[in-house]
N, C-alpha and C positions, 0 to 999 in steps of 0.2 A: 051819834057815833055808832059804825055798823057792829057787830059782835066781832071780835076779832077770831074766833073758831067757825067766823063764815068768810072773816076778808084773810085770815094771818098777820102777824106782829113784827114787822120790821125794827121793834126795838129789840122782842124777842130773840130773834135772829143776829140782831148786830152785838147783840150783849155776849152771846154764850160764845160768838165770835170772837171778840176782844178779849175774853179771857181765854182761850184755846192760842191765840196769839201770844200771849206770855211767853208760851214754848218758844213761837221765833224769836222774843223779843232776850232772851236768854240766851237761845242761839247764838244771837249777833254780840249780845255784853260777852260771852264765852270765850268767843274766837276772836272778840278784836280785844280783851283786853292786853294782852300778850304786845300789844302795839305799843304800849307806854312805855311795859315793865321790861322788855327784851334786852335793852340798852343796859340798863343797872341791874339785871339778872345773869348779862354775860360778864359783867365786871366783878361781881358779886362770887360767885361761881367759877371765874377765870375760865368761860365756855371758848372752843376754838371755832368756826365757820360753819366745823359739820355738828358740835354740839349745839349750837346757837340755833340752826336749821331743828334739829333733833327738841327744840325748849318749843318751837314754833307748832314741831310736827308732830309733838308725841301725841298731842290733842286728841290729831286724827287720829291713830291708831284705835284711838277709844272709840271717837265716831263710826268708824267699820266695826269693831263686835258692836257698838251700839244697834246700829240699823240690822247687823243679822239677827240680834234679839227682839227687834220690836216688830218687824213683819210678823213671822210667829205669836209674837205676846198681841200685836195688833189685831189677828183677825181668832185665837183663841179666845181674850181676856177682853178685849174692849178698845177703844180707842182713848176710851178717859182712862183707865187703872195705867196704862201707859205714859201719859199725860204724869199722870201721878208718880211715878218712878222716876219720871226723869229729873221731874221738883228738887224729890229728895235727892240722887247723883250731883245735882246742883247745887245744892243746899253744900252737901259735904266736902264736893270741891271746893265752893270758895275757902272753906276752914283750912283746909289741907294745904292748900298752896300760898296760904298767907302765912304758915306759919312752919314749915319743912326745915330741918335740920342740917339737910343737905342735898344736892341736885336730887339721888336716887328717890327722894321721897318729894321731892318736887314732881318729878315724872309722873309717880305713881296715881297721885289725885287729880292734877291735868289727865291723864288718862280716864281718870272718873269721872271729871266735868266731860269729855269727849265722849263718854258714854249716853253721857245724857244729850248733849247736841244730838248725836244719832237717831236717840231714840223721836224728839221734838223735833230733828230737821224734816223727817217721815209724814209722823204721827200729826202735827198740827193741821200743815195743807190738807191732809186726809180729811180729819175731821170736820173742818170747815167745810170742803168741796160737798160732805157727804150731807150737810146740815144748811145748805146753802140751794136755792130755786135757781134753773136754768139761766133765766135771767141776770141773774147780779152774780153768777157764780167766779165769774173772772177777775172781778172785782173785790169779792170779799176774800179767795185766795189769796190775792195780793195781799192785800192787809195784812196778813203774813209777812208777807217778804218788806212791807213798810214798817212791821214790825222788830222783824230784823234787823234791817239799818237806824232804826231809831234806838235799838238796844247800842249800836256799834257807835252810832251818834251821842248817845247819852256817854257812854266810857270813856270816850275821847274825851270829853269834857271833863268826868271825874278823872282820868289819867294829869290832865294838863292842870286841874286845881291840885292834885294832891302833889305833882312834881313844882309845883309852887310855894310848898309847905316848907320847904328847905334845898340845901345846898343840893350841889354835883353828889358826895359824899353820903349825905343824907337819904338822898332819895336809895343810893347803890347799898346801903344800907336797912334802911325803911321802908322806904315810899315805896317801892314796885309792890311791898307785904300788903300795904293797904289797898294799893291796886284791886289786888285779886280778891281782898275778904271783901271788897263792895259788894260783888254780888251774891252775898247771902240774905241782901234785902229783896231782890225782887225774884228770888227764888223761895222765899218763903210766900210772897205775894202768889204764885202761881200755886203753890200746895196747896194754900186755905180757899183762893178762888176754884180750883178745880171740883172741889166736894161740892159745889151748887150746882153746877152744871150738869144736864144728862147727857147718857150714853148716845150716839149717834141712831137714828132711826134704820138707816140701813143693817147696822150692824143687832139690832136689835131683832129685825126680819131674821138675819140671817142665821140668831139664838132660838128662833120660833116667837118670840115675843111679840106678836100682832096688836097689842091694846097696847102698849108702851110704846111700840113705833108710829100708831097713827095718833096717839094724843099728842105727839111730840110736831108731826106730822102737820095737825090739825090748827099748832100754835103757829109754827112755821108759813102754810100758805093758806087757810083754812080750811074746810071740810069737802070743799068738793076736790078743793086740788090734791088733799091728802088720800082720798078715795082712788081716783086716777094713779097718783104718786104706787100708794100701796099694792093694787092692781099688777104696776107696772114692773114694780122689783119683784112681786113672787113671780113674774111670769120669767124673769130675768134669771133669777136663783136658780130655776127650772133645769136651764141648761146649762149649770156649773157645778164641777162636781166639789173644787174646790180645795183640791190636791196641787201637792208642787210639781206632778203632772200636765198640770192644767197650763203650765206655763208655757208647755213645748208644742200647743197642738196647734194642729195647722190655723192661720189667721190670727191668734194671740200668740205664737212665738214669735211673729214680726214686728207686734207692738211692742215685745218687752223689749225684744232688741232695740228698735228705735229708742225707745226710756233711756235704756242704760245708755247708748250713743250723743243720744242728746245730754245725760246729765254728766258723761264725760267732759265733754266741748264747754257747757256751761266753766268748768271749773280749769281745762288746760290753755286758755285762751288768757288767763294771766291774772284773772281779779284778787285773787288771796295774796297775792303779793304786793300790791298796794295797798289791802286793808293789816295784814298780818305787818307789814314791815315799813311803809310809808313812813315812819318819822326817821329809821334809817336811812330812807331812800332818800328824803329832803335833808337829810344832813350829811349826805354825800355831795351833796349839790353845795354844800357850801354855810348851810345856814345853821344856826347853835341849839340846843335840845330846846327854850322854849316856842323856840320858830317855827320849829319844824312841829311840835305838837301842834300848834296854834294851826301851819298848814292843813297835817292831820282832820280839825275840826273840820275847816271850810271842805276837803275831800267828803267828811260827814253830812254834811250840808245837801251838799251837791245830790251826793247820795240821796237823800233822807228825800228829796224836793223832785228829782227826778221820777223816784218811786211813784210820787202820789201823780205825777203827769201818768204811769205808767194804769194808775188805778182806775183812770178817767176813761183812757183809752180802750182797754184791753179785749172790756165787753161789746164797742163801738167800731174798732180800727179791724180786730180779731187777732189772734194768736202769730198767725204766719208772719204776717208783713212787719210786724213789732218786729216778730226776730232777725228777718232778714235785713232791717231797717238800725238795729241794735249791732248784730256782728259785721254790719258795714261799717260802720261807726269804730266801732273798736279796732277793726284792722287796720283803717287808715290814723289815729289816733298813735296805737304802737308803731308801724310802719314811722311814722314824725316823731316822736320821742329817740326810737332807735336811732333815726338819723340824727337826730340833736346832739345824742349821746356819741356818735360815731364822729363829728367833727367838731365835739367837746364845747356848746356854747347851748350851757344849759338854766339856762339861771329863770327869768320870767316864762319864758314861751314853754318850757319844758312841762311846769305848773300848767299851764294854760291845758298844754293837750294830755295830761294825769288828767283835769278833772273832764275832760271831751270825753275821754274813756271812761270813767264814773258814769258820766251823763250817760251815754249809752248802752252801759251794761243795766242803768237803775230803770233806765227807761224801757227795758225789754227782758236781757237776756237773765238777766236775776229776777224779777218774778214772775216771767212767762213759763221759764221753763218748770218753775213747782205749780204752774196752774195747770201747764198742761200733763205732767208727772200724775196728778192727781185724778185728772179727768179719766184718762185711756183706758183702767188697768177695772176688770170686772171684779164684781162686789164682793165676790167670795173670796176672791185671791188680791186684791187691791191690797193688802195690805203686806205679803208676801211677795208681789213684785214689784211695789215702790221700795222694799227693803233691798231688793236685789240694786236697782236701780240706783239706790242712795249708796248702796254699800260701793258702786264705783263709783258714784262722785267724790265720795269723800279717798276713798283710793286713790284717783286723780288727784283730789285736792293734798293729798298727802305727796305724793310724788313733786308736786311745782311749790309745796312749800318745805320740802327737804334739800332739791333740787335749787332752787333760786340762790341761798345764799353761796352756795361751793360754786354757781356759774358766776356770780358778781365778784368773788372772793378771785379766781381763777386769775393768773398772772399771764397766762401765755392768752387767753382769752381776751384778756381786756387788753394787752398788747395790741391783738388784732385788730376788734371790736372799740377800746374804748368804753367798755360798759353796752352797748347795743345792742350785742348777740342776743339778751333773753326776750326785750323788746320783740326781735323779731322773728324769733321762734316762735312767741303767745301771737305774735300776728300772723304768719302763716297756719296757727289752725283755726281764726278768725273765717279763713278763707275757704279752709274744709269744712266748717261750720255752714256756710251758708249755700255751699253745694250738695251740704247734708240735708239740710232745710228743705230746699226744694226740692230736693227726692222723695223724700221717707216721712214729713211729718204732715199731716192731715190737719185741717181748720175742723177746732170743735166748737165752735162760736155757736149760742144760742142754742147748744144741742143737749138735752138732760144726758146724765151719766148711763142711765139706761139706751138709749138710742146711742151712744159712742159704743156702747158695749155689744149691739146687736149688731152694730156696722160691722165688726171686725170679726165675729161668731160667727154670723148667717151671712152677711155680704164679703167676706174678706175683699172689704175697696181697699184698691189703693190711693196714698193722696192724692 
């Protein structure tokens, strides 16, 4: 067997991978548990349409200060001590909201779990892309975002075992409390995993730390590639000064724009509302709270399964065509739902195309666009404009999940519509999505984080 500081460690690399995924995979328990509990927390609480919206959203509110604290803490402090923050934000959310005295103090620690989403929906892709070889980098991004869905896939499951534990009564009592204190197990999981892990090699350049980034380097791809690697970022560092300036200058103000454009679209083309509220939405359709979880599950499935097609692909097919291939999908998907819903025959087929649109968000536009989020943005500022970047996704994401239940709820609307309209609102920006696509976003397929960085510096290409 060769020395691996001459070939590098592909366990190396997949391990401190997997545990940096924690962050997504907390992510996704964070924000879908609220899918179980919403039901027996509006009953609970006696929530009206816009409070119920307000249980779903107050989340995000956390998630945006989250991400404007973690770009800063990201590219001051580290990529792990961030990492590490969000554990504990995790950790104290679940306590808080399993055990709140009343709505206001419900809010308040959803808001602190949202804190931590922000700072880990950022921070993990980062780290990974940074700790990741040209090669496989698209791939082990994703892992993230399979990380994600398999957090939302696991909850789904604990949501539907624990609302099995008892009555209607029961659970509008109970069960949504145990909901939320689940996830203080694998948020404890990501605190203790994080302390083994090192600091990202780039970020370690960019503290001066040259023997701590190329031993890490050296584990990574081995020593010649680590020599080349290190070569390659001081010469990159060179030309960055590294200021929230840096984001306005000519050829990276057009990237950052395209980020936050793109992580707009990822999030108003409608997906939080089938993860965030799907068991209300299948028992609109008809069917009773454990059906409609059980639905839920298989929506998890779909999810969870798509992803890893996405994980195969992403370094092979590349960036672009995934997207354009994903928000085609999803537009015609809502466009048939809306109509389902518009001449009110919704019962099998409707199921059918919810999960077409899974399908094709899992298989593209959810973990392409945190691969590509992570790749574009230069080493000194990477981490202050993916927070700019995330801070309107989750903005957007706050708005379609504020927004969803007062258009569902809406009487003069569903007069018209039937239930339709939001269908085909997410599906119309399905369609600005993919004419956004092929304008503005560039294929970074097989290209190191250094050469995306110089294309946009020194060559300002267009895509």
């Amino acid at each position: 067997m060769r020395d691996s500081k001459e070939t590098g460690s592909m366990v190396y690399i997949a391990g401190i991978s997997v545990v940096a995924t924690l962050g997504g995979l907390l992510f996704g328990y964070d924000t879908a548990v609220i899918s179980g509990a919403i039901g027996p927390l509006a009953v609970r609480f006696g929530l009206s349409p816009a409070a119920t919206g307000w249980a779903a959203a107050s989340a995000l509110v956390g998630c945006i200060f989250g991400v404007t604290l973690a770009g800063e803490m990201a590219d001051r402090l580290g990529r792990k001590r961030a990492l590490l923050l969000a554990a504990v934000l995790f950790f104290v959310s679940a306590v808080g909201t399993a055990l709140p005295r009343n709505f206001t103090e419900f809010i308040v620690f959803r808001m602190i779990g949202g804190i931590g989403v922000g700072i880990a929906s950022m921070t993990s892709p980062m780290y990974i892309a940074e700790v990741s070889p040209a090669r496989i980098r698209g791939r082990m991004v994703s892992l993230n975002q399979l990380a994600i869905v398999f957090g939302m896939f696991i909850v789904y499951f604990v949501n539907y075992f624990i609302a099995l534990q008892g009555d209607q009564a029961w659970n509008e009592a109970v069960g949504w409390r145990w909901m939320f204190g689940s996830e203080a197990l694998p948020a404890l999981a990501l605190l203790v995993l994080m302390t083994l892990v090192p600091e990202t090699p780039r970020f370690l350049m960019k503290q001066g730390n040259r023997h701590a980034a190329q031993h890490i380097l050296e584990r990574i791809g081995g020593r010649e590639c680590a020599r080349s690697e290190i070569a390659e970022i001081e010469r990159t560092l060179e030309m960055e000064s590294g200021s929230w300036g840096e984001l306005f200058r000519p050829g990276i103000r057009r990237i950052v724009i395209a980020g936050i454009v793109l992580a707009v679209f990822q999030q108003v083309t409608g997906i939080n509302v089938f993860l965030y509220f799907a068991p209300e939405i299948f028992k609109k359709l008809g069917t009773g709270t454990d059906t409609a979880l059980l639905q839920t599950i298989v929506v998890g499935f779909v999810n969870m399964l798509f992803t890893l097609v996405a994980i195969y692909t992403v370094d092979k097919t590349g960036r672009k065509p995934l997207m354009l291939i994903g928000f085609a999908g999803m537009g015609l998907s809502l466009s048939a739902m809306g109509f389902l819903a518009y001449i009110q025959k919704v019962e099998a087929w409707m199921l059918v195309f919810v999960l077409g649109y899974i399908a094709c968000f899992a298989l593209s536009v959810g973990p392409v666009t945190w691969v590509i989020l992570s790749e574009i943005f230069p080493t000194k500022i990477r981490g202050r404009a993916m927070s700019v970047a995330t801070f309107c996704l989750w903005s957007a994401n706050y708005v379609v999940s504020q927004t969803y239940p007062m258009m569902a709820e809406n009487k003069r609307l569903d007069a018209a519509f039937h239930g339709g309209f939001p269908f085909w609102i997410y599906g119309a920006f399905c369609v600005a999505s993919i004419l956004f696509v092929l304008w503005a976003i560039p294929e970074t397929k097989g290209k190191s984080l250094e050469e995306i960085e110089r294309m946009w510096i020194v060559g300002g290409v267009r895509p």
